[in-house]
C-alpha positions as CSV (number, residue, x, y, z in Angstrom):
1,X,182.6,-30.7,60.6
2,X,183.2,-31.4,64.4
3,X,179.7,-31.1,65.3
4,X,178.8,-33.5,62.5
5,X,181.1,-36.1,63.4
6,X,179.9,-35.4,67.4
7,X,176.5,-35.8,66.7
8,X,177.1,-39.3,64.2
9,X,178.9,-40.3,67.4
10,X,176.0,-39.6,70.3
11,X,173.4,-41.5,67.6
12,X,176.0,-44.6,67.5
13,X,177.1,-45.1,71.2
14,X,173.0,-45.0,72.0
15,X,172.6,-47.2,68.9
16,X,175.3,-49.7,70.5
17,X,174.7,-49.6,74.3
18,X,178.1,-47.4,74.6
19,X,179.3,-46.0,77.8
20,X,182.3,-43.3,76.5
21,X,184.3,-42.3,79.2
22,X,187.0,-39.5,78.8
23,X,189.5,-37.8,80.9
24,X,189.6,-34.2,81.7
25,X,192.8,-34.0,79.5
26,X,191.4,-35.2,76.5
27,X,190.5,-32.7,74.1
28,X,187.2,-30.3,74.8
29,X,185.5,-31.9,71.8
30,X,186.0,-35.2,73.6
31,X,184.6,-34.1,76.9
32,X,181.4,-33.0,74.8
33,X,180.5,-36.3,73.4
34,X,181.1,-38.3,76.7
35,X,179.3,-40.0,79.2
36,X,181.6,-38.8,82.4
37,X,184.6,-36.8,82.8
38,X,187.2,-37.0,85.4
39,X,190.6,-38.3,86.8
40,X,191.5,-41.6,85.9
41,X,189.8,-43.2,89.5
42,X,186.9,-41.1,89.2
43,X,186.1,-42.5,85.6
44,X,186.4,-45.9,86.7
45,X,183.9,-46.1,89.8
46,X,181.5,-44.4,86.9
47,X,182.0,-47.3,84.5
48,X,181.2,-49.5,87.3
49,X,177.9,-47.6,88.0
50,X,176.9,-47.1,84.3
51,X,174.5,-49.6,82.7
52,X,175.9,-50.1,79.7
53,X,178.2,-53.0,79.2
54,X,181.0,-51.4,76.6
55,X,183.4,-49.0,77.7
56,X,185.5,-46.8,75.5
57,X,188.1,-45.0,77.0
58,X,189.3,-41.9,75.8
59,X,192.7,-42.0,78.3
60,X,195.4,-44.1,78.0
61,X,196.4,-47.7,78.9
62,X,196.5,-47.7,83.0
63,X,193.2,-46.3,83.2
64,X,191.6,-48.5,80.8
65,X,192.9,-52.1,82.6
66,X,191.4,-50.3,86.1
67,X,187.8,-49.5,84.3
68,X,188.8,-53.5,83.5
69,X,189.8,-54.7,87.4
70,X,186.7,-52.8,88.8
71,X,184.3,-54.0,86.1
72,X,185.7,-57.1,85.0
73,X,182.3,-58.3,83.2
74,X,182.4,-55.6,81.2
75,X,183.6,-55.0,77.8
76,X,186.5,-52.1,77.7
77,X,187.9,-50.5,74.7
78,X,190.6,-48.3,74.4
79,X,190.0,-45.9,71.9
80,X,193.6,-45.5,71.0
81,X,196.0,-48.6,71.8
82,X,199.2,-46.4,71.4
83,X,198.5,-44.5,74.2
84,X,199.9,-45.3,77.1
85,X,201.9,-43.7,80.2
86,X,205.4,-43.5,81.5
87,X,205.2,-43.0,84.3
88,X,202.9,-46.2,85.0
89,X,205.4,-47.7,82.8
90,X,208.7,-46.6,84.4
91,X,208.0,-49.4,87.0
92,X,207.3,-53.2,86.8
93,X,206.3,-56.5,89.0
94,X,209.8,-57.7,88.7
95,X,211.5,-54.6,90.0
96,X,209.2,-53.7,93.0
97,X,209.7,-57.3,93.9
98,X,213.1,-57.2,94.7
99,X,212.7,-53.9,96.2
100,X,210.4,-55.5,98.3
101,X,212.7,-58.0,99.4
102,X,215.0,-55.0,100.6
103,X,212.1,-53.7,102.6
104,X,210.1,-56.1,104.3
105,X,208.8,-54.0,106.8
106,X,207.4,-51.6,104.7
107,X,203.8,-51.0,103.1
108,X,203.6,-50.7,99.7
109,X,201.6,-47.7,98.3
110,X,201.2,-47.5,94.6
111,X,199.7,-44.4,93.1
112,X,196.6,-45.4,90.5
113,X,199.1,-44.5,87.9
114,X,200.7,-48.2,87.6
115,X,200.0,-51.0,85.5
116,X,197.4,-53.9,86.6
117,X,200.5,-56.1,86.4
118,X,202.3,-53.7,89.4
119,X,199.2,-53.7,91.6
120,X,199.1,-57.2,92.3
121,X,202.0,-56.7,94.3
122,X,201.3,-54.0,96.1
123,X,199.4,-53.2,99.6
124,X,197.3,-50.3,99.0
125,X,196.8,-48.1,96.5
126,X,196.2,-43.9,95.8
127,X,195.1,-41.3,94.0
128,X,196.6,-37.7,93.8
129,X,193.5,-36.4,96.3
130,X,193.8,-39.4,98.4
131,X,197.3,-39.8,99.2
132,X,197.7,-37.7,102.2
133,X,194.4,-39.4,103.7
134,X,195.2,-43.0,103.2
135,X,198.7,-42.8,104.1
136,X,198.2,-40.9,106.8
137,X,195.5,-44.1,108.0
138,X,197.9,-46.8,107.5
139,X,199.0,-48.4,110.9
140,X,202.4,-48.9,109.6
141,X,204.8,-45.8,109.9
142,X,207.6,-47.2,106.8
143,X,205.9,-46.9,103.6
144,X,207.6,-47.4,99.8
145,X,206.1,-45.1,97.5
146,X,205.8,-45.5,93.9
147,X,206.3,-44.6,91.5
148,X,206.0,-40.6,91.6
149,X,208.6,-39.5,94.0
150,X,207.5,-36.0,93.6
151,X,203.8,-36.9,94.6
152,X,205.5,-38.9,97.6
153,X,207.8,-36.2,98.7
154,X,204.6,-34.2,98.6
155,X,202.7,-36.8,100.9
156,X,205.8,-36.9,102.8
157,X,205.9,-33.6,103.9
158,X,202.1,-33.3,104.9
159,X,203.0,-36.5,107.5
160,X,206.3,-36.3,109.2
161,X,205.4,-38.5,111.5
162,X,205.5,-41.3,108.4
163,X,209.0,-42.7,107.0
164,X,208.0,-42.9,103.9
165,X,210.9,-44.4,101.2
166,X,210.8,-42.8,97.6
167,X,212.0,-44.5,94.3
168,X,213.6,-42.5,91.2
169,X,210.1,-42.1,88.7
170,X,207.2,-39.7,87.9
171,X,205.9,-38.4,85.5
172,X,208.0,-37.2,83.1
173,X,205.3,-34.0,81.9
174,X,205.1,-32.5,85.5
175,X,208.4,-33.3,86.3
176,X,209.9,-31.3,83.3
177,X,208.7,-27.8,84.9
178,X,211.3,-26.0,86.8
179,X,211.7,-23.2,89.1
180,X,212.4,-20.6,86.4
181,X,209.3,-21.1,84.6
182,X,207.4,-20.5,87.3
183,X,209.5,-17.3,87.8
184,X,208.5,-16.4,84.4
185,X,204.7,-17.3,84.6
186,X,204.3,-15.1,87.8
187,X,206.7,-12.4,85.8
188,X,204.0,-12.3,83.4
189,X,201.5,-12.6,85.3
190,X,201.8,-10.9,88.6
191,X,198.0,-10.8,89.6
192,X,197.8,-14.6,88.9
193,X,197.2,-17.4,91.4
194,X,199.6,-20.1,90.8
195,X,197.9,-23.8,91.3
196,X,199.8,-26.8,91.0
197,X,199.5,-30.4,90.7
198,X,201.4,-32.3,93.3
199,X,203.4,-34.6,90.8
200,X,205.5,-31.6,89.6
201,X,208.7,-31.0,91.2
202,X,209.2,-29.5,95.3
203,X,210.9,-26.5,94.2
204,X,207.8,-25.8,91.8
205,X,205.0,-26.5,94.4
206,X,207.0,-24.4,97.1
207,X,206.0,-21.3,95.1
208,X,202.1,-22.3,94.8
209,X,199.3,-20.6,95.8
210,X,197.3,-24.3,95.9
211,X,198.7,-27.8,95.7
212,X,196.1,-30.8,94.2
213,X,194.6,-33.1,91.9
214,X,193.3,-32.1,88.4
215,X,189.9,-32.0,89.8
216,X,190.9,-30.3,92.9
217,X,192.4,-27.6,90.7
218,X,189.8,-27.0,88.7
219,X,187.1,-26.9,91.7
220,X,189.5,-23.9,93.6
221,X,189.5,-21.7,90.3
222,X,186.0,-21.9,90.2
223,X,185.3,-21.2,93.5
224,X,187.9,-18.6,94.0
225,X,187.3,-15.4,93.6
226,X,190.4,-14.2,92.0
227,X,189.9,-13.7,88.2
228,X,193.5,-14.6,87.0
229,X,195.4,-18.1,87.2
230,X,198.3,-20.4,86.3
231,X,197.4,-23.3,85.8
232,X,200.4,-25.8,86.9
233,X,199.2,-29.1,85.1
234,X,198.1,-30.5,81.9
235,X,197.4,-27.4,79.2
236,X,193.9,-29.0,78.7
237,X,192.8,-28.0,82.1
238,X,193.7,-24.4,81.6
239,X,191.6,-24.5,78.3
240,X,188.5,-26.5,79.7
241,X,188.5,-23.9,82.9
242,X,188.5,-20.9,80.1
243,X,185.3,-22.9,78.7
244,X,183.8,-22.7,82.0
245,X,184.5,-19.4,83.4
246,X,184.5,-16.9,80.5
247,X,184.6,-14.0,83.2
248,X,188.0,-15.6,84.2
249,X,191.6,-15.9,82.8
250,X,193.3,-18.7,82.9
251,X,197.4,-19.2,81.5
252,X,200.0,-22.2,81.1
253,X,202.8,-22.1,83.5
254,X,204.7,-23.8,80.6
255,X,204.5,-25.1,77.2
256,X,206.4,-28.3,78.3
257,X,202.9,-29.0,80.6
258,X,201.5,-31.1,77.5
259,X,200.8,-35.1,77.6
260,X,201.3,-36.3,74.3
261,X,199.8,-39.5,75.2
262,X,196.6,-38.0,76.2
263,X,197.0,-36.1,72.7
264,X,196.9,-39.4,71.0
265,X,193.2,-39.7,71.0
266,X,190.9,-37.8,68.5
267,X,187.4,-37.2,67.8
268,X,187.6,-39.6,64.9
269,X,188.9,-42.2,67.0
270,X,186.1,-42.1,68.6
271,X,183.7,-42.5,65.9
272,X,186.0,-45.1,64.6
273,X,185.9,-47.5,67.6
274,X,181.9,-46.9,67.1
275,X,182.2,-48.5,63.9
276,X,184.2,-51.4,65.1
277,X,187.0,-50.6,63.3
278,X,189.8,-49.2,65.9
279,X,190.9,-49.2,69.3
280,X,192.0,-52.5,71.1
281,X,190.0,-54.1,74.1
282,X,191.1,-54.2,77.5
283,X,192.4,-58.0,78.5
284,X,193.2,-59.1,82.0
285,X,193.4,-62.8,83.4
286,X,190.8,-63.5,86.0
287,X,194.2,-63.9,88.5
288,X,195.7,-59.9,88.0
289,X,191.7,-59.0,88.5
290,X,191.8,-60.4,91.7
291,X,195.1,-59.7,92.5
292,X,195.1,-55.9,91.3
293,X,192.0,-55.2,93.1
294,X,193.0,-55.8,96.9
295,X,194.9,-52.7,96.2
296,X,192.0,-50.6,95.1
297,X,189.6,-52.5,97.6
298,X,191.5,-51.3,100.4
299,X,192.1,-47.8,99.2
300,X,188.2,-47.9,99.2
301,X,188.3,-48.9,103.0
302,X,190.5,-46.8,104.0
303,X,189.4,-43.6,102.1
């Protein structure tokens, strides 16, 4: 039955000129029937490349409005309208304004996981892998974070010569990992390498074996040449790696590592969106375009 609907699905988005983006969280019979794979930045530098002029995105909200900011003239869909973030949503224009007004002297770095609406406001802007790099290349030594204060206590501790200010958000899926679980996972699993994202909390990424992105996470378990791992971020990736290296073992550090936002989206979704009848396109006034982009712009420039 999945194979039917995948293959009703590769003959409509050629039928339609359809670009289906999906991000490595999504589930594996997503990844199968897309165009390109990724983290949410990654994804949208491919929409921009890609020739076709619809975009579905099988994500959630953020990453759908920065497809939208970076190709503006092109149509974006996302597949499943309820599916949004909270940590991108924990944070708005309003607020960081009057932060803002607090700290005048300081550069704003917003982390790709924010709303179009909070990037117009803000001086640069990151992605998990980047981080350390671009705020390490910013002339100004007082930065203001947001909205992860667990990524930014990461960054900050990789650049002590930086005085970098941290907010109270996150995201909430990371960020609900403690040290115990990791005590249990390694417990368990005592010949395991332990690799963690960066947005989970200090005391968890203390007892790593590797700090980084999704993709970064997923690139050192296949290199390395240990056979056993936790894996410290979404239970997708643990699941995709296990498609991907058979000869290797892969385990959750916890249950509580699962996004039900990114659950949101199925395969029939999908094929719904193909028949025009789902998802909701992306909108964004020609203003928060421009606006929203000098962030990314300069993250370009100075990555």
């Amino acid at each position: 039955m999945i194979k039917d609907i995948q293959e009703k699905i590769l003959k409509l988005k050629k039928e339609n000129d359809v670009c289906i983006l999906a991000h490595s969280y999504q589930a594996h019979e997503i990844l199968e029937i897309a165009d390109f794979t990724g983290d949410s930045f990654q994804l949208s530098v491919m929409a921009q490349k890609a020739p076709q002029k619809t975009i579905l995105m099988c994500g959630v909200r953020f990453m759908a409005e920065t497809v939208k900011i970076l190709s503006p003239d092109k149509k974006v869909i996302l597949v499943s309208p309820d599916a949004g973030c909270p940590m991108a949503e924990q944070m708005d224009r309003e607020l960081i304004s009057i932060v803002k007004q607090k700290y005048p002297d300081y550069t704003v770095v917003a982390y790709i996981n924010t709303t179009a609406e909070l990037k117009t406001i803000c001086d640069v802007c990151v992605t998990s892998s980047s981080a350390v790099k671009i705020v390490n290349k910013i002339e100004n030594n007082n930065i203001l974070f947001i909205p992860d204060c667990n990524l930014g206590d990461y960054v900050s501790k990789q650049l002590p010569n930086k005085n970098i200010k941290l907010l109270n958000g996150g995201c909430p899926t990371h960020a609900s990992v403690e040290k115990a679980d990791v005590i249990k996972a390694k417990q368990k699993h005592p010949n395991a390498l332990l690799l963690v994202h960066p947005e989970c909390q200090p005391g968890v990424c203390e007892m790593a074996d590797f700090i980084g992105s999704t993709s970064a996470i997923m690139n050192y378990a296949k290199e390395s040449e240990n056979k056993e791992f936790i894996i410290g971020t979404e239970m997708s990736i643990a699941e995709h790696l296990q498609y991907e290296c058979p000869d290797k073992r892969f385990y959750y550090l916890s249950q509580k590592l699962m996004c039900r936002n990114m659950r949101l989206t199925t395969l029939m979704d999908v094929y719904n969106c193909l028949n025009n009848c789902g998802g909701e396109e992306i909108e964004l006034d020609k203003q928060t375009i421009e606006d929203a982009r000098k962030c990314i712009d300069k993250m370009i420039e100075l990555g």
